[in-house]
C-alpha positions in Angstrom: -11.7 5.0 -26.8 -9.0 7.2 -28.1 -5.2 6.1 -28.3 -4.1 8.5 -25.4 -6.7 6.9 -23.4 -5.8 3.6 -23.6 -2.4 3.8 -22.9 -2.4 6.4 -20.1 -4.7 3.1 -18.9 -2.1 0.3 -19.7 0.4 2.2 -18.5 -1.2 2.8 -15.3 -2.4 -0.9 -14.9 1.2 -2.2 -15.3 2.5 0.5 -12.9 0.3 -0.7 -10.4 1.1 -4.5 -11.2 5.0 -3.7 -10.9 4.1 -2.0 -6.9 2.2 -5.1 -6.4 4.7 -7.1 -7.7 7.5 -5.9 -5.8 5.1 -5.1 -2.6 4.6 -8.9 -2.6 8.2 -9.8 -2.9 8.3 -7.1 0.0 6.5 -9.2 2.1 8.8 -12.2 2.0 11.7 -10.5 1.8 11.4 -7.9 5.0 13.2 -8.8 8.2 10.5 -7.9 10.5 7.0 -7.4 11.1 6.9 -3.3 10.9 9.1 -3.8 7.4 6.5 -6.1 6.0 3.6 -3.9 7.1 5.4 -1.1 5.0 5.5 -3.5 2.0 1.8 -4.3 2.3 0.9 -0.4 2.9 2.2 0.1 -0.6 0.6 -2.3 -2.2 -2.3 -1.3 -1.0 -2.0 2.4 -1.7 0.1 2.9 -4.6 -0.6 -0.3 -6.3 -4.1 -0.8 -5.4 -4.9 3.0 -6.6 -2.8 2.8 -9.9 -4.8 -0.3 -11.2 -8.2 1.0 -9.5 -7.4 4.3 -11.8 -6.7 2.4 -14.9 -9.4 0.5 -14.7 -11.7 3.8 -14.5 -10.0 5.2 -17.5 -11.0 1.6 -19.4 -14.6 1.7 -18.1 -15.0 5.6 -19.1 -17.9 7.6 -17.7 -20.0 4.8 -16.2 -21.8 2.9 -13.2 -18.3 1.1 -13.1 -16.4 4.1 -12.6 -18.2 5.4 -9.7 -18.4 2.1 -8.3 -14.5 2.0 -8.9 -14.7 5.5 -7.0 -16.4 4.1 -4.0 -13.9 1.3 -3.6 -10.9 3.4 -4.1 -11.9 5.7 -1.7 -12.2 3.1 1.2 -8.9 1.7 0.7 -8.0 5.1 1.2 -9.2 5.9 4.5 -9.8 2.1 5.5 -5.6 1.0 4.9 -3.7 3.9 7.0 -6.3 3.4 9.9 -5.7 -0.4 9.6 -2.2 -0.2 9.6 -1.9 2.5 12.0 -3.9 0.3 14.1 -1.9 -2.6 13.9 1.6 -0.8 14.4 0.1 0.6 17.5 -0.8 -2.9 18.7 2.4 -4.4 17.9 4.7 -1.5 20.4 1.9 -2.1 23.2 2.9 -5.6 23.3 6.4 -4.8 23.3 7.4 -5.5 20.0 10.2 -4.0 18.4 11.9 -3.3 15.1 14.3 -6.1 14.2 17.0 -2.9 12.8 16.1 -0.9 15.8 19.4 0.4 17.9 19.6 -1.2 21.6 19.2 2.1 23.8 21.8 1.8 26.1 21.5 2.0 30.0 23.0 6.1 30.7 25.4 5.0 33.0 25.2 7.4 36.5 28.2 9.5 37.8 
């Protein structure tokens, strides 16, 4: 495997660790539960795709990297669905952001 190769790989493997790193934190850190769902929506694109793509650039032209392919492609469709899903669920039952404005009652003349 040539230099370039392996380091556009490494470098995209520890890009994707850092958004998983900090997508983590994310999750403990966030005030709410739409906040959190962010934190784990980037972590499972951004991260999730950036170590899925270094790891095709380590296995090369393979079985593995179709296989890698096929998994990368679900977690794209399959995460925004999910999480639209579950955002949608969460503001039918009433729940709102924690940083969300109170609306205020328009007072009548």
């Amino acid at each position: 495997m040539s230099t370039i190769v392996e380091m556009a790989s490494a470098l995209c493997l520890v890009a994707g660790s850092f958004f998983c790193l900090v997508g983590g934190f994310g999750l403990i850190r966030m005030p709410d539960f739409y906040t959190r769902m962010h934190a784990a929506s980037v972590i499972e694109t951004v991260g999730a795709g950036l170590l899925l793509f270094g790891l095709m650039l380590q296995a090369g032209l393979t079985l593995i990297s179709v296989k890698l392919v096929i998994i990368g492609l679900l977690v794209f469709f399959a995460s925004p669905t999910a999480s639209h899903a579950l955002a949608r669920a969460a503001m039918l039952r009433g729940l709102t952001p924690e940083l969300a404005e109170k609306e205020e009652s328009p007072s009548k003349p």
